[in-house]
C-alpha positions in Angstrom: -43.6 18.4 -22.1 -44.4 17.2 -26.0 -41.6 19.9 -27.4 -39.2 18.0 -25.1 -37.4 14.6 -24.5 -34.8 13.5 -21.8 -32.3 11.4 -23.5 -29.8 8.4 -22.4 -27.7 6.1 -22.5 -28.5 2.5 -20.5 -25.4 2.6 -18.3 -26.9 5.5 -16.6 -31.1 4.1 -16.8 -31.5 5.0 -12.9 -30.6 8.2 -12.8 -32.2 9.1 -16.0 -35.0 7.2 -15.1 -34.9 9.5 -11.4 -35.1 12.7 -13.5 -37.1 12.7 -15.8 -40.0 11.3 -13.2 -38.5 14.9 -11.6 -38.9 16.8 -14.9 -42.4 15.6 -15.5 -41.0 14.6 -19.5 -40.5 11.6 -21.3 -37.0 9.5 -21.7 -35.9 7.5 -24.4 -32.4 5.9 -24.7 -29.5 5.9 -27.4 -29.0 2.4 -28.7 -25.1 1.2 -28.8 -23.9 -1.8 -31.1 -19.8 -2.1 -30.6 -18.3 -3.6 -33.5 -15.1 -6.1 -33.4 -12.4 -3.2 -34.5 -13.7 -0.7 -31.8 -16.5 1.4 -33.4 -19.7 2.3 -32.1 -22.7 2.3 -34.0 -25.6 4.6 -32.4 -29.0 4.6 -32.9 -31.4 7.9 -31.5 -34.8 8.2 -31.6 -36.5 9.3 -35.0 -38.0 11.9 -35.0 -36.7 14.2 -32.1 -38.6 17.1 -30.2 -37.4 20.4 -30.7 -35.8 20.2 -27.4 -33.6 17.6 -26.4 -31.6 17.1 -22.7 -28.9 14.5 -23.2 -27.7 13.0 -20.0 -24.2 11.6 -20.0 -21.7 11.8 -17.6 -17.9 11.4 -18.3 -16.3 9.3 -16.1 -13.8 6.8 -18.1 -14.7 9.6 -20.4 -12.5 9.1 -24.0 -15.2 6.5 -25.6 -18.1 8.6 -23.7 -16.4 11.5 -25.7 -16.9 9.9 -29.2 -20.5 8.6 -28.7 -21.1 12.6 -27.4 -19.0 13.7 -31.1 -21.5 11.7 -32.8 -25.3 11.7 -31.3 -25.1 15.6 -30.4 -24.8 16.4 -34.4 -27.1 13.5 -35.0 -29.5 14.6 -32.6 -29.7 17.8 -34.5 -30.6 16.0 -38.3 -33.4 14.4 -36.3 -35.3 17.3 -34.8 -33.8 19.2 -32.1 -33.0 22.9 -32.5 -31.9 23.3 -28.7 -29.4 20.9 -27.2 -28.6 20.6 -23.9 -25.9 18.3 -22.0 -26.6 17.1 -18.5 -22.7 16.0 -17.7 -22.8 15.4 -13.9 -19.0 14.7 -14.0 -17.3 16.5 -16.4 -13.4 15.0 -17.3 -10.5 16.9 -18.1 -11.3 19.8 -16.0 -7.6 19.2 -13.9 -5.4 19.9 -16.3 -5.8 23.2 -16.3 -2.9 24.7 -17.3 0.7 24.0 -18.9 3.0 22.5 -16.4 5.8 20.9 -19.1 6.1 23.1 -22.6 4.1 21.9 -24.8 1.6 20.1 -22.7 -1.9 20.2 -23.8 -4.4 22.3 -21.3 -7.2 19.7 -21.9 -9.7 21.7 -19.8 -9.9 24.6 -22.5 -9.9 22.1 -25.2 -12.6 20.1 -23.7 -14.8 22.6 -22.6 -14.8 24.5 -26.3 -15.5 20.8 -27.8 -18.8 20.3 -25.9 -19.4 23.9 -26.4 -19.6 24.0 -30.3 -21.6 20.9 -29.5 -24.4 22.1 -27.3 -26.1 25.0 -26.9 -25.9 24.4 -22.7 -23.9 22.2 -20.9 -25.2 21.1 -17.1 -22.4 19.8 -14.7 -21.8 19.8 -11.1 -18.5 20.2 -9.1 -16.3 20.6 -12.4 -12.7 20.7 -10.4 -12.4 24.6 -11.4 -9.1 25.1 -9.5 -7.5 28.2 -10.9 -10.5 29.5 -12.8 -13.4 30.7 -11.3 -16.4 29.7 -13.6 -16.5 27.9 -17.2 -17.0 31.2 -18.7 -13.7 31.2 -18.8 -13.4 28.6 -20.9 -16.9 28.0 -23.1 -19.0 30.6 -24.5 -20.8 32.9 -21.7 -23.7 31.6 -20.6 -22.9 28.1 -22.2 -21.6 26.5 -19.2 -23.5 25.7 -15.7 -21.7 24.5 -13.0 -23.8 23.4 -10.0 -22.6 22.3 -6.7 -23.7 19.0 -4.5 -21.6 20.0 -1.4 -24.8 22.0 0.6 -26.4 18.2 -0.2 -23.6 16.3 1.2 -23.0 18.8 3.9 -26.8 18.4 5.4 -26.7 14.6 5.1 -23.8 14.6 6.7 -24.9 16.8 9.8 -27.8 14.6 10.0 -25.4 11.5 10.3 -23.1 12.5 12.3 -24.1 15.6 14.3 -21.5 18.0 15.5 -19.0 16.3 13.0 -15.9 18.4 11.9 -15.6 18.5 8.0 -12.5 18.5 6.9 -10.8 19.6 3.7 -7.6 17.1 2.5 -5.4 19.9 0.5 -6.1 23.8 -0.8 -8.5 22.8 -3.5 -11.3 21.3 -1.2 -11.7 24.3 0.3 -14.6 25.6 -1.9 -16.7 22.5 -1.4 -15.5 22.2 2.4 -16.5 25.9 3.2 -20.4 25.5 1.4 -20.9 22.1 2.7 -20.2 23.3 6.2 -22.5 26.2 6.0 -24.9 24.2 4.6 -25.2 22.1 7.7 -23.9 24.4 10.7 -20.5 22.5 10.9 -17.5 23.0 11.8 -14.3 23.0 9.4 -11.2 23.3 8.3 -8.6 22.5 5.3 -5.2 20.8 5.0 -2.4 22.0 2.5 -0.2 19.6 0.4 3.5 20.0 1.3 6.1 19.5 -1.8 9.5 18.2 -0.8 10.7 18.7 -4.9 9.2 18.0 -8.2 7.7 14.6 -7.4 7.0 14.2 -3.4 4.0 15.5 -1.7 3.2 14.9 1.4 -0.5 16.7 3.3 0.0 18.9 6.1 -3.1 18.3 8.8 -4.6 21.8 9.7 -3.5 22.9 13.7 -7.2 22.1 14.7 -8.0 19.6 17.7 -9.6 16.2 16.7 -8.6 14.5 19.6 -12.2 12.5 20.5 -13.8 14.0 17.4 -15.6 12.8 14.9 -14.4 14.0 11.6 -15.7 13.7 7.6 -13.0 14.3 4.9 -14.8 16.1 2.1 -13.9 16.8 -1.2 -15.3 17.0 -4.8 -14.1 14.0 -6.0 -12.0 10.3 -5.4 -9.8 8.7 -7.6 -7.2 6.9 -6.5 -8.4 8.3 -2.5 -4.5 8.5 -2.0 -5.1 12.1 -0.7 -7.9 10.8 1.6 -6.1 7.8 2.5 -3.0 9.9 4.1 -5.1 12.4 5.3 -7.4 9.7 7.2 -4.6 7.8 8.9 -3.1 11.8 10.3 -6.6 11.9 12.0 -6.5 8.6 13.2 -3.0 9.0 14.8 -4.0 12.4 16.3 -7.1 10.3 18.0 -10.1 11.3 16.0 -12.9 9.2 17.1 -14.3 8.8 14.2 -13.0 9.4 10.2 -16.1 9.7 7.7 -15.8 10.0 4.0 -17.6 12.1 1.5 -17.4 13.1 -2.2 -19.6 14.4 -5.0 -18.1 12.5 -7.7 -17.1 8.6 -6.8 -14.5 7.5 -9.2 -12.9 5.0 -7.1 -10.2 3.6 -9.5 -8.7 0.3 -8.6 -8.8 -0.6 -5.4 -9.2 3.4 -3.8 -12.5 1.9 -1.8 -11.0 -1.0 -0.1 -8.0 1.2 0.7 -9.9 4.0 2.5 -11.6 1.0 4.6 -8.7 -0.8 5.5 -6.9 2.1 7.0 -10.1 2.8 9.3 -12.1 5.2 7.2 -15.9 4.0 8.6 -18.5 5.2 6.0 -18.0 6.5 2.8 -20.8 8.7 0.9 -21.3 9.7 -2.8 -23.9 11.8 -4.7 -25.1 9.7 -7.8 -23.4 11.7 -9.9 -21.7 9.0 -10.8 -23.0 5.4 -10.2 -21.4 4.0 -7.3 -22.2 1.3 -4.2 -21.4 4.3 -2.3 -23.7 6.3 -3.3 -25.7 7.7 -1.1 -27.2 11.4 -2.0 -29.2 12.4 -5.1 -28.2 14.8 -7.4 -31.9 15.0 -9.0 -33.5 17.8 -7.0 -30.1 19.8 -7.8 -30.9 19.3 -11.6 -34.0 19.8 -12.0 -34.2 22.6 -9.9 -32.0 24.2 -12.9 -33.6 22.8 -16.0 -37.3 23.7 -14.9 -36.9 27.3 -15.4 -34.8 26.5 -19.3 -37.4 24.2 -20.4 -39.9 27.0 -19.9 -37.5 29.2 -22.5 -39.1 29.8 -26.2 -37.8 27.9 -28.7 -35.6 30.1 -31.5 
């Protein structure tokens, strides 16, 4: 594809590397120099195609932010007329509404910033919790949210057959419910219990586990507190067996060591975001969607 060139930045070389062998189209890299007060200087390719997929995701996301503020507008000076964001994780999508006056709902924010950015913007698993698409928040048709959970729920029934997925609180359901379909399994959710403004505690759903083996799934782990608590409840009520898996692996701190010390055996990722743990690709996914854009005419 000579009207069209994959674009990345070095931190994320396999995955870029991974899709644009998918794509059949060539991949350059933005160049980063850091200078001693905290700027970045960027460098893109000269001259661009007219069509342009930049691949970034946006975990530790406020620097990723900037470079994305200035190579989308620069990307546009050097040749591209269609500009398209491949986010795999996309931040800020939690904060989705105003819980103390005056509190900023970064999702809308965020999601309008990209959106007078690029003409599309790719992600997958946004954590969409009282919205139901990002039409609600970016121009129709800008934003496209995919879904890894049918990925991670067929590795997982073909890793642990028979295995009970389980969601941690209310807002895994959505990823709990595909990813079981996906592989013929078994599941169910837990709900988190408030005891006032500040204490939260997760309520196991009434479902036996007793000699099960069981895979918490969710769309994402941060600080795995959530999946901490909810692995050592299975444990107690004798599951044979607790099994972790996430689209996006943040793992902040010391989240992975945590989940393994308290008897958590595996723990699986997509690459969305590069990890030790991960374990499923997010290519086919991707470029099952861009295949059929790339073939759009250019204006």
């Amino acid at each position: 594809m000579t009207d069209t060139l994959l674009l990345a930045f070095d931190d994320e070389r396999a995955l870029a590397e991974e899709l644009a062998q998918a794509l059949g189209m060539s991949l350059d890299f933005v160049t980063r120099h850091r200078f001693p007060d905290g700027e970045l200087r960027l460098v893109l390719p000269k001259p661009l195609p007219a069509r342009v997929i930049l691949l970034r995701g946006l975990q530790q996301p406020n620097e990723k932010l900037v470079e994305l503020l200035i190579a989308a507008p620069a990307a546009r000076e050097l040749g591209a007329q269609v500009l398209t964001l491949v986010s795999p994780y996309l931040a800020y999508m939690r904060q989705d509404m105003e819980f103390t006056p005056g509190e900023a709902v970064s999702q809308r924010h965020i999601a309008r910033l990209l959106a007078a950015q690029f003409d599309r913007v790719l992600t997958i698993d946004p954590h969409l919790h009282r919205i139901a698409s990002l039409d609600e928040v970016m121009p129709a048709g800008t934003g496209l949210a995919l879904s890894a959970a049918p990925l991670l729920g067929r590795w997982i029934a073909e890793r642990v057959p028979g295995a009970l997925l389980l969601g941690p609180d209310e807002e895994s359901g959505q990823w709990v419910s595909e990813a079981a379909r996906a592989g013929g399994l078994d599941h169910a959710v837990g709900r988190k219990v408030r005891h006032g403004d500040h204490a939260v505690s997760l309520a196991l759903p009434q479902v036996e586990v007793q000699g099960r083996a069981v895979v918490l799934l969710d769309d994402m782990a941060s600080t795995g507190r959530t999946l901490i608590g909810a692995a050592q409840g299975l444990l107690a009520r004798g599951a044979a067996s607790v099994d972790v898996a996430v689209t996006h692996a943040l793992f902040n701190g010391d989240a992975l060591p945590a989940l393994q010390a308290v008897g958590v055996r595996h723990v699986w990722s997509s690459n969305s975001v590069p990890h030790a743990s991960n374990a499923v690709s997010v290519v086919p996914l991707l470029a099952a969607t861009l295949r059929p854009l790339l073939t759009q005419a250019l204006p």
